[in-house]
Each structure stands twice: as structure tokens, then as C-alpha cells.
C-alpha positions in Angstrom: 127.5 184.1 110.1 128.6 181.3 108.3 126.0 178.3 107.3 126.5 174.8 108.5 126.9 172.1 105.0 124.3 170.4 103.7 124.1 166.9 102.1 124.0 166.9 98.6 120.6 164.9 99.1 119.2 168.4 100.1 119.6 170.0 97.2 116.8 171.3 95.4 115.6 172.7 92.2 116.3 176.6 92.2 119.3 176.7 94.8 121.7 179.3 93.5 125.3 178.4 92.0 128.2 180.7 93.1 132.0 180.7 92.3 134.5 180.9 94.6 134.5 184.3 95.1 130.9 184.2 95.4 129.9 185.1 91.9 125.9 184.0 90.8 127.1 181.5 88.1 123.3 180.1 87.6 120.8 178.1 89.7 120.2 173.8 90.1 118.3 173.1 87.7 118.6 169.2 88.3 120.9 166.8 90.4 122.5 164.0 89.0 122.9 160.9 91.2 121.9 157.4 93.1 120.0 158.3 96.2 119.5 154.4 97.2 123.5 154.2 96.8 124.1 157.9 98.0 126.3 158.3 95.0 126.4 162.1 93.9 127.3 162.7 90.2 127.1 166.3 89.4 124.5 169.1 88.7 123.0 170.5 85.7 123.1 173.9 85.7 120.5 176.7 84.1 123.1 180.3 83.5 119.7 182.0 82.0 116.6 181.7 79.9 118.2 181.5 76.4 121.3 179.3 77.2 121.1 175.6 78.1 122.1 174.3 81.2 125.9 173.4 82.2 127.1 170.1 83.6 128.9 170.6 86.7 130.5 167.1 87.8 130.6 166.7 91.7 134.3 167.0 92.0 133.8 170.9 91.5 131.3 171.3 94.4 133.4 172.4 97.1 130.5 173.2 99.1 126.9 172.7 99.3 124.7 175.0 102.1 120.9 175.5 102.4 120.3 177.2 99.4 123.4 178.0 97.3 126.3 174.9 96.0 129.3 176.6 95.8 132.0 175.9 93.0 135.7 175.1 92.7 135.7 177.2 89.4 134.9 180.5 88.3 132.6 182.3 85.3 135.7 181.8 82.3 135.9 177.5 83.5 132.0 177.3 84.1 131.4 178.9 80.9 133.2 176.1 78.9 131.8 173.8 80.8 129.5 171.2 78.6 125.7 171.3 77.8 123.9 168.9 80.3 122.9 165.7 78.7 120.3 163.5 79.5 122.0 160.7 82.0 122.2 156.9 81.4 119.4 154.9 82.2 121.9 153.8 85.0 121.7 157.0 87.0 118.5 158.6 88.6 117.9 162.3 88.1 116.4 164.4 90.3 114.8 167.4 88.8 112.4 168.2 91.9 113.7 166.7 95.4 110.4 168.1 97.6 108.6 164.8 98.0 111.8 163.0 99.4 
């Protein structure tokens, strides 16, 4: 059975990060956006204790379900992806998305 989408709104702290072919690429470690604008920037990614977390812009979601954001790209393009930097003072992170 497949699972209905989910805004990006939803997503929370944790939620796994697959490939295409369903492939575990890492887990959200933060989303990047404006919730009063409902403008969605990207994700910053955790791959594992010892390496930073990835920034995934939100043109390479392809689809976000309760639980698990699916990628356009595979391991070899998500592994040169860049380290997440902090945003601009002009975007709103959200690291934990519980108390929305």
C-alpha cells in the first residue's frame, strides 16, 4: 500500500531520507523554510554521526510521506551534495516541528 503525500509543513526531525530507488540516504535533521509564507527551501540532512549534515534544496524532493522525504537523486549526487549552512536571518528554520 502506497502512502498518501504529506505537506512539507509535516515534516519532522528524524523522518528518514531515501533515493529513488528507496536507498536510506540519512534522516531530517532540520527543514529549511517560511511557514507564515508557506515557502519550502530545502532540508539539511544528517548521513551519520561523524559526517555533517547535507543540504538538500527543495527542488530534489520528489516526494514527502508520513515519515520518509523521498529524493530525485541517488547516494553518488547526495554525497556531493554541500555541508548545510546556517540560513540567512531571512529564512526560519525548523529543527523540531512538534509544537506547531
Amino acid at each position: 500500500m502506497t502512502s498518501d503525500p504529506v505537506s512539507w509543513l509535516l515534516i519532522e526531525h528524524g523522518w528518514n531520507v531515501v533515493g529513488p530507488s528507496g536507498e536510506e540516504l540519512g534522516s531530517v535533521s532540520e527543514v529549511v523554510g517560511d511557514t507564515g509564507k508557506d515557502i519550502f527551501n530545502g532540508l539539511s540532512v544528517a548521513a551519520g554521526l561523524l559526517r555533517r549534515p547535507r543540504y538538500v534544496p527543495s527542488e530534489q524532493v520528489a516526494r514527502i510521506v508520513e515519515g520518509r522525504v523521498e529524493l530525485t537523486m541517488g547516494q553518488a549526487e547526495f554525497d556531493r551534495l554541500g555541508e548545510y549552512e546556517e540560513p540567512s536571518k531571512s529564512e526560519e528554520v525548523r529543527a523540531d516541528t512538534t509544537d506547531l
